[in-house]
ROGUMAR-431659 format. One record per residue (C-alpha): residue in three letters; residue number from 1; x, y, z. Coordinates in nm, 2 decimals, decimal comma. Layout:
N
   residu   num       xx       yy       zz
      ALA   NUM        X        Y        Z
...
//
This chain:
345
   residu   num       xx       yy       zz
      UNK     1     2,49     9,82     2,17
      UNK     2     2,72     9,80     1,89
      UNK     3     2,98    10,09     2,05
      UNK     4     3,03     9,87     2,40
      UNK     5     3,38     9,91     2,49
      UNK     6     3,36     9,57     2,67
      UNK     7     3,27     9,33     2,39
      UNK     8     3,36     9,48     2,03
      UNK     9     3,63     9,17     1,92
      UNK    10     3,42     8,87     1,97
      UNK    11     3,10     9,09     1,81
      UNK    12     3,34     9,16     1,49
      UNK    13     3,50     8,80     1,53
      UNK    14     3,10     8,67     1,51
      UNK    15     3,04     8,87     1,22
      UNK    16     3,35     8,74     1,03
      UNK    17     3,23     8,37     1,11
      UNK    18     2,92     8,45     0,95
      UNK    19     3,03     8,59     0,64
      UNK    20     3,32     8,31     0,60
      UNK    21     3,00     8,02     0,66
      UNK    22     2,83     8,22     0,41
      UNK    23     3,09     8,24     0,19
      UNK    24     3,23     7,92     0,20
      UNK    25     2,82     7,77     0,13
      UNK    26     2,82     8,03    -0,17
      UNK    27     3,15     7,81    -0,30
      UNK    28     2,95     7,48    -0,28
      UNK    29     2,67     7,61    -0,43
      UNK    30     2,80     7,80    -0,72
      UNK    31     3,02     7,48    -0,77
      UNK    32     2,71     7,25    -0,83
      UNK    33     2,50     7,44    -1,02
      UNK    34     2,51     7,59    -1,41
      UNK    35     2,47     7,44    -1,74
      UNK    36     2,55     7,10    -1,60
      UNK    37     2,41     7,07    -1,24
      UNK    38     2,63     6,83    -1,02
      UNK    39     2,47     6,64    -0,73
      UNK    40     2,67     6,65    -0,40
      UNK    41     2,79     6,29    -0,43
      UNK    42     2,98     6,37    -0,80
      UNK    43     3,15     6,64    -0,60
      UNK    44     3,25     6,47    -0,29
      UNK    45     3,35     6,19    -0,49
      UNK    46     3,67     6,39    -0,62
      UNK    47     3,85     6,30    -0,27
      UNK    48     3,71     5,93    -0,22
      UNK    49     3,90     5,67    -0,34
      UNK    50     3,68     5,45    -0,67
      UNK    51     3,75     5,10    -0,68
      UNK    52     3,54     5,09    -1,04
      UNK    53     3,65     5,23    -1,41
      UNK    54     3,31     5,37    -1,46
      UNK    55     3,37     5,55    -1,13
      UNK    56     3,69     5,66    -1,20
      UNK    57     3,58     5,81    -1,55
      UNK    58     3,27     5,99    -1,37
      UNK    59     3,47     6,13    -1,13
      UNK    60     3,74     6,21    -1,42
      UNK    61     3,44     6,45    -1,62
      UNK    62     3,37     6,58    -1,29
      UNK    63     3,72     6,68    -1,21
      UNK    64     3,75     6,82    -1,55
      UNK    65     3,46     7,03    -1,53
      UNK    66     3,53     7,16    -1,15
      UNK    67     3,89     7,22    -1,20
      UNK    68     3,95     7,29    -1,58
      UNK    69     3,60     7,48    -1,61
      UNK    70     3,39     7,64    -1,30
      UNK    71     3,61     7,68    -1,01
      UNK    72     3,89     7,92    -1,19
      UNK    73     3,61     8,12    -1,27
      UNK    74     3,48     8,13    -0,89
      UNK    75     3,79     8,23    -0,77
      UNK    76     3,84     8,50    -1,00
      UNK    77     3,52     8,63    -0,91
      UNK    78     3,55     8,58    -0,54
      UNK    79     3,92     8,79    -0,61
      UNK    80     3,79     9,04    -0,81
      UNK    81     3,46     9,11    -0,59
      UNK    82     3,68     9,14    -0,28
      UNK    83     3,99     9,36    -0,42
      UNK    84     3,79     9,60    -0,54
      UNK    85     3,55     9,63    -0,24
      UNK    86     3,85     9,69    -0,07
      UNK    87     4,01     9,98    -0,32
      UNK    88     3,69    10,10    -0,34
      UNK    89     3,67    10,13     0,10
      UNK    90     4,04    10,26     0,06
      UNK    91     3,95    10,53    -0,23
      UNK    92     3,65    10,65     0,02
      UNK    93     3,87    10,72     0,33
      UNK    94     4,12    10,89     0,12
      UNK    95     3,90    11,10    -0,03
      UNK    96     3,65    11,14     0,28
      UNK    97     3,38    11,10     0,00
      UNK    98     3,13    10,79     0,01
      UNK    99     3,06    10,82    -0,41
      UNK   100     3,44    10,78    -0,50
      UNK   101     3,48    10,43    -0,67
      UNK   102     3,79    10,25    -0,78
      UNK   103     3,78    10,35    -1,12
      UNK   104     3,77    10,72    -1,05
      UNK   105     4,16    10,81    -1,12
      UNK   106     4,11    10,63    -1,45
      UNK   107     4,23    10,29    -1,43
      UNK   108     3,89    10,14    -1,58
      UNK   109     3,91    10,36    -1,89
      UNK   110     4,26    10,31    -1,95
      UNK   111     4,26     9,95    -1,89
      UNK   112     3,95     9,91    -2,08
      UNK   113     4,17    10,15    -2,36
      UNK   114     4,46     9,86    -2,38
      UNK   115     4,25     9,56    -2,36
      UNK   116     4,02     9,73    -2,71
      UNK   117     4,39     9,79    -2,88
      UNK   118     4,47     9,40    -2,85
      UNK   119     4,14     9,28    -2,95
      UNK   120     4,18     9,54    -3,27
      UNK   121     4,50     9,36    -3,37
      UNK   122     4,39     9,01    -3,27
      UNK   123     4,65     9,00    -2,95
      UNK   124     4,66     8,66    -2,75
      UNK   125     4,44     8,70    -2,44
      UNK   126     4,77     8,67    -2,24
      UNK   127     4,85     9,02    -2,44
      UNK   128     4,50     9,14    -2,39
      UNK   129     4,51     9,15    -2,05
      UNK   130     4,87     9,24    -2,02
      UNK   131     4,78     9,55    -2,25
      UNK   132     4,47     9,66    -1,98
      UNK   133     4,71     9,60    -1,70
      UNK   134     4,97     9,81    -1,82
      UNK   135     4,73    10,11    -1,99
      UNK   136     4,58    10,08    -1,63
      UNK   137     4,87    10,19    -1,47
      UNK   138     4,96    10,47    -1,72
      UNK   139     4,67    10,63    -1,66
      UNK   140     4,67    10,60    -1,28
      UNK   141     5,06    10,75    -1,30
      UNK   142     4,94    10,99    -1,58
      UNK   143     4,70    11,15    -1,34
      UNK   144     4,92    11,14    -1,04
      UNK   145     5,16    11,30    -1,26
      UNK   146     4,92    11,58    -1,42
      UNK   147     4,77    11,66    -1,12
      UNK   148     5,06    11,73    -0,89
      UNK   149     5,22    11,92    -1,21
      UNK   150     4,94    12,17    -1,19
      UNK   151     5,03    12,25    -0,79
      UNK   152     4,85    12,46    -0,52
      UNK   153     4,57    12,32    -0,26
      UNK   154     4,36    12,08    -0,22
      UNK   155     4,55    11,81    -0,41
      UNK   156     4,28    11,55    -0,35
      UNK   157     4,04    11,73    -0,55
      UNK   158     4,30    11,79    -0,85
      UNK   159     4,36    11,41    -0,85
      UNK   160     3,96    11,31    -0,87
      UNK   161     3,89    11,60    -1,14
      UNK   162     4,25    11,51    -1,31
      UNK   163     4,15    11,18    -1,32
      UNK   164     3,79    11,21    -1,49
      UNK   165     3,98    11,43    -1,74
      UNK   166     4,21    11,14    -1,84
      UNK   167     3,96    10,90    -1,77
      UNK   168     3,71    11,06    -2,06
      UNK   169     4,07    11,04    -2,28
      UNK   170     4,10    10,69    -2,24
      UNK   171     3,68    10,65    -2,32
      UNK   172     3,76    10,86    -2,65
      UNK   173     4,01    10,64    -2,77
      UNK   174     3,81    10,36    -2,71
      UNK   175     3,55    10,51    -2,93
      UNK   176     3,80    10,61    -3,22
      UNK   177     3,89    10,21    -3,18
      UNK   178     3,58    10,11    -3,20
      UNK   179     3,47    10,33    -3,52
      UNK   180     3,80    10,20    -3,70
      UNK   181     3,72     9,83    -3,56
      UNK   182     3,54     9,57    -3,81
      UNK   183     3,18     9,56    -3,76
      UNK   184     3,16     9,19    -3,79
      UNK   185     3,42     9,08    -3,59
      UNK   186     3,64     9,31    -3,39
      UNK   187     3,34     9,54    -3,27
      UNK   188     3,12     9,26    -3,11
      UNK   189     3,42     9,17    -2,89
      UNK   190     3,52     9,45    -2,74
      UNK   191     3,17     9,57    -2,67
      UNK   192     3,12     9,21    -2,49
      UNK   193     3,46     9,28    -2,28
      UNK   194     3,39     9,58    -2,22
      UNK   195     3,06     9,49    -2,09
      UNK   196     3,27     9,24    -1,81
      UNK   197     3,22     8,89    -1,75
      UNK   198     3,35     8,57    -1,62
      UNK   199     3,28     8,37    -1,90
      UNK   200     3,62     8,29    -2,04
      UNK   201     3,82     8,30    -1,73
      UNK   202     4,07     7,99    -1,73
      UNK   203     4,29     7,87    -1,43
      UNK   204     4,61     8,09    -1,61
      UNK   205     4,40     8,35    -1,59
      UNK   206     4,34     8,34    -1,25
      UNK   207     4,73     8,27    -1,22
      UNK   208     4,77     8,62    -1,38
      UNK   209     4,55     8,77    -1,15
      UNK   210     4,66     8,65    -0,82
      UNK   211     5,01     8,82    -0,73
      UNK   212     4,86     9,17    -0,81
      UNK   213     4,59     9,13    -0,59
      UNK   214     4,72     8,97    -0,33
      UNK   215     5,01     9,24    -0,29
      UNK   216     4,76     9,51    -0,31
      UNK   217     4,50     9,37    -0,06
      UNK   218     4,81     9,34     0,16
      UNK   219     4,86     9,65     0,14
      UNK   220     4,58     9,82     0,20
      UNK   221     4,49     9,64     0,48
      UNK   222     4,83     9,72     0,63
      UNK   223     4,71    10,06     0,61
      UNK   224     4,40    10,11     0,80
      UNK   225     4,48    10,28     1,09
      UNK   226     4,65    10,54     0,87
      UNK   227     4,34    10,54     0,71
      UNK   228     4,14    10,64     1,01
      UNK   229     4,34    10,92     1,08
      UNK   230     4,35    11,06     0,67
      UNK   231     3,98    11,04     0,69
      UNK   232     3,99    11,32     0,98
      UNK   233     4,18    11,54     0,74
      UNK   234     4,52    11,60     0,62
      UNK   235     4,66    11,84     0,95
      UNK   236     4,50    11,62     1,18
      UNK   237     4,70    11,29     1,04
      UNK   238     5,00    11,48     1,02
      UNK   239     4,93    11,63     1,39
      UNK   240     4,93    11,26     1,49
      UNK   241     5,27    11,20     1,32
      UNK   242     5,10    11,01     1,01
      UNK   243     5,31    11,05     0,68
      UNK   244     5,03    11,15     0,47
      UNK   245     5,22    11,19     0,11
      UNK   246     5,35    10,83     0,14
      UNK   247     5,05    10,69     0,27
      UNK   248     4,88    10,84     0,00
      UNK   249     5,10    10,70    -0,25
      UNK   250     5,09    10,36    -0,11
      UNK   251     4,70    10,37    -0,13
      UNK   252     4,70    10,49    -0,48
      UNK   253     4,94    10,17    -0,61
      UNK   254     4,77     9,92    -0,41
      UNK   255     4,44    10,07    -0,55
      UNK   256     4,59    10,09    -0,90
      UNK   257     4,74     9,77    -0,90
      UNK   258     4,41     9,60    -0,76
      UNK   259     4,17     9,78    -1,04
      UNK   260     4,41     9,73    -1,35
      UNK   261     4,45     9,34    -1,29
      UNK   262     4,06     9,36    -1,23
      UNK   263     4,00     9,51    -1,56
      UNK   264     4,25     9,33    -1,76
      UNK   265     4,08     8,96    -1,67
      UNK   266     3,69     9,06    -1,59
      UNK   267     3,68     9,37    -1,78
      UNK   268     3,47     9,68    -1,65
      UNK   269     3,26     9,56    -1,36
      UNK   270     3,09     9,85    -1,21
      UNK   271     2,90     9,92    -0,88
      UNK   272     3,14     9,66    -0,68
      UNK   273     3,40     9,89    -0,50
      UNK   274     3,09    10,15    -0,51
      UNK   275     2,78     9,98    -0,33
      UNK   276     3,01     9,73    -0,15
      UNK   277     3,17     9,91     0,10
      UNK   278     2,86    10,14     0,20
      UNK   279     2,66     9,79     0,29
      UNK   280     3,01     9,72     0,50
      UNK   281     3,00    10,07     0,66
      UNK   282     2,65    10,05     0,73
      UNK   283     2,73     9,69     0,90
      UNK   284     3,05     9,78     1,09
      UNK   285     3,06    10,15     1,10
      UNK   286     3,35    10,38     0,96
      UNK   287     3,62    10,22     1,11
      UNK   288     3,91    10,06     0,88
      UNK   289     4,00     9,80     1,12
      UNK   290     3,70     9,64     1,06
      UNK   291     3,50     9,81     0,71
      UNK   292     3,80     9,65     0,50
      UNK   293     3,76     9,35     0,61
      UNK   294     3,41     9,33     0,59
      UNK   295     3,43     9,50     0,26
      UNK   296     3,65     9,23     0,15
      UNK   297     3,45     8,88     0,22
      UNK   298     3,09     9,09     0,11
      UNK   299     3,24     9,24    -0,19
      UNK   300     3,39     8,82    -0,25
      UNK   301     3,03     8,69    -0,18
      UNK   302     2,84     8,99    -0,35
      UNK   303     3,04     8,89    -0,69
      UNK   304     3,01     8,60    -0,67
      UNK   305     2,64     8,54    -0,67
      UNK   306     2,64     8,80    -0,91
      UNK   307     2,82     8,56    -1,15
      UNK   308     2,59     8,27    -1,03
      UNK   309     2,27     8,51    -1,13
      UNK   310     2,47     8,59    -1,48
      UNK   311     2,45     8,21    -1,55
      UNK   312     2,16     8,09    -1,46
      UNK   313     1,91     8,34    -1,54
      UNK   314     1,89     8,30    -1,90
      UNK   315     1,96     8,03    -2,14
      UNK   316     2,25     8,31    -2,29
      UNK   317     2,50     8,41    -2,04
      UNK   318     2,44     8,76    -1,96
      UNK   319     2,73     9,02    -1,92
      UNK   320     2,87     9,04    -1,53
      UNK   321     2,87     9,43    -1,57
      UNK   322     2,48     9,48    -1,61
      UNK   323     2,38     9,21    -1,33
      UNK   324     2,58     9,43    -1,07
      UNK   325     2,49     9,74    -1,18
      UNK   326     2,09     9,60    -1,20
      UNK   327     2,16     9,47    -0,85
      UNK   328     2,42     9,74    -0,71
      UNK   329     2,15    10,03    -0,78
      UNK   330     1,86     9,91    -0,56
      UNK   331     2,06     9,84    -0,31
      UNK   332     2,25    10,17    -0,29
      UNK   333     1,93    10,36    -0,32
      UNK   334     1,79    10,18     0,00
      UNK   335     2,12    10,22     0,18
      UNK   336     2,15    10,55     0,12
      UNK   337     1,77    10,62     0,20
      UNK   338     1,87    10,42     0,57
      UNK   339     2,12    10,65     0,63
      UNK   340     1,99    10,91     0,85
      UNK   341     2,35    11,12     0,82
      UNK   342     2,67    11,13     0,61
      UNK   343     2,95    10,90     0,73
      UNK   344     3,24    11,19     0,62
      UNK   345     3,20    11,51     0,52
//
């Protein structure tokens, strides 16, 4: 029985081994294989000494296509997949609703907003993605700001509805941008980003992704058993001395700060911080201590053999967005048709 009060740490410490093995074999594999498939000797080789030039120049393009090419890319998509299975866990026990996603206070559409004005006037990428992260957060404070402005109850609801308003302002600009855009140039590229992907991520990239991540992964995770008791209701949590309005807050900027560097390096990359944490739940149960976790190494894993399928499937790379939305719907339809009853009301 999964509720025995005698062995519950070394069940959850099993199930973290598993995923970690897993995800630690997806590394290897997604590391050999693409466009130019490595054997296990050229990678191994990077860390054995070569007495031979030819050696050391095979072991040189190796390097070069490992470091420079297919392993920044893996981590951001092991980062990415895991931050925003854990907003998306966080953004559910807030809300006590299991179809809130990450993107539901706006963050997507205004990072996706910023990223579309510095591809209109042919930004650097390093001012792309600083444009998404920062329109990210202006819509995020936007609707925080909005929807407390408007007062009385039930200010979780007011932030979700103020949110899709804002939200479907950000999507409108994005459509004036693209109607003023050039067809032949400007267009194409920010339907591709906007599509998300992988494709172009380099080790800076990754540089500029990091810190926010981290910090609001951090964070979130230091907030779980606050999270447990939001999810009973606001009078409960306060009943057990929890500081709901600063707990709140702190969810919100980890959340915020988690989606916006998402958006700004992979784009909009649906159905992660959505799918991910019901498989979790469905795994672990509704506790924190362990669903953010668990959120966080399947949502790493779950992206990343998303990106592997986005590669190898077709001779043409396909956008990261469609594979996890053609794989996230299945399997939310089946989890949800497993479910016998709600999780939160």
């Amino acid at each position: 029985m999964d509720d025995n009060p005698t062995c519950p740490v070394p069940r959850w410490r099993g199930r973290t081994a598993l995923l970690l093995a897993v995800l630690v074999a997806s590394v290897l594999v997604s590391l050999r294989f693409g466009p130019h498939r490595l054997s296990w000797a050229d990678l191994f080789q990077l860390w054995m000494p070569s007495a031979s030039g030819h050696a050391v120049t095979a072991r040189e393009t190796v390097a070069t296509l490992i470091y420079g090419i297919r392993l920044p890319r893996i981590v951001a998509g092991l980062a990415v997949g895991a931050a925003l299975s854990v907003a998306g866990a966080s953004y559910q026990g807030l809300f006590r609703n299991s179809l809130v996603s990450p993107d539901i206070l706006g963050a997507s559409a205004g990072a996706a907003f910023g990223a579309s004005i510095g591809i209109l006037f042919s930004w650097s990428i390093l001012g792309i993605q600083a444009a998404a992260f920062v329109f990210g957060l202006i819509a995020v404070g936007t609707t925080c700001v909005l929807s407390r402005s408007i007062g009385g109850a039930h200010f979780a609801l007011r932030l979700v509805l103020t949110g899709m308003v804002i939200g479907s302002l950000f999507a409108a600009g994005i459509s004036v941008i693209k109607v003023v855009a050039d067809p032949y140039s400007k267009l194409p590229a920010i339907t591709f980003w906007l599509m998300g992907g992988l494709s172009s991520v380099t080790a800076r990239d990754t540089w500029f992704l990091l810190p926010p991540l981290v910090l609001g992964v951090t964070l979130l995770l230091a907030l779980r058993w606050p999270l447990n008791t939001m999810a009973l209701g606001e009078e409960e949590a306060r009943a057990l001395g929890v500081p709901t309005g600063l707990i709140r807050v702190l969810i919100l900027l980890g959340a915020t700060l988690i989606t916006s560097a998402s958006v700004a390096v992979g784009g909009i990359i649906g159905w992660v911080g959505l799918m991910v944490p019901h498989l979790a739940r469905f795994w672990v149960g509704p506790n924190h201590r362990d669903l953010l976790p668990t959120s966080l190494l399947v949502g790493a894993i779950y992206l990343l053999w998303a990106d592997n399928l986005a590669r190898w499937l077709f001779s043409v790379e396909f956008p990261l967005g469609i594979v996890t939305c053609a794989c996230g719907v299945p399997a939310f339809i089946v989890l949800l048709r497993r479910s016998q009853q709600s999780w939160a009301s």
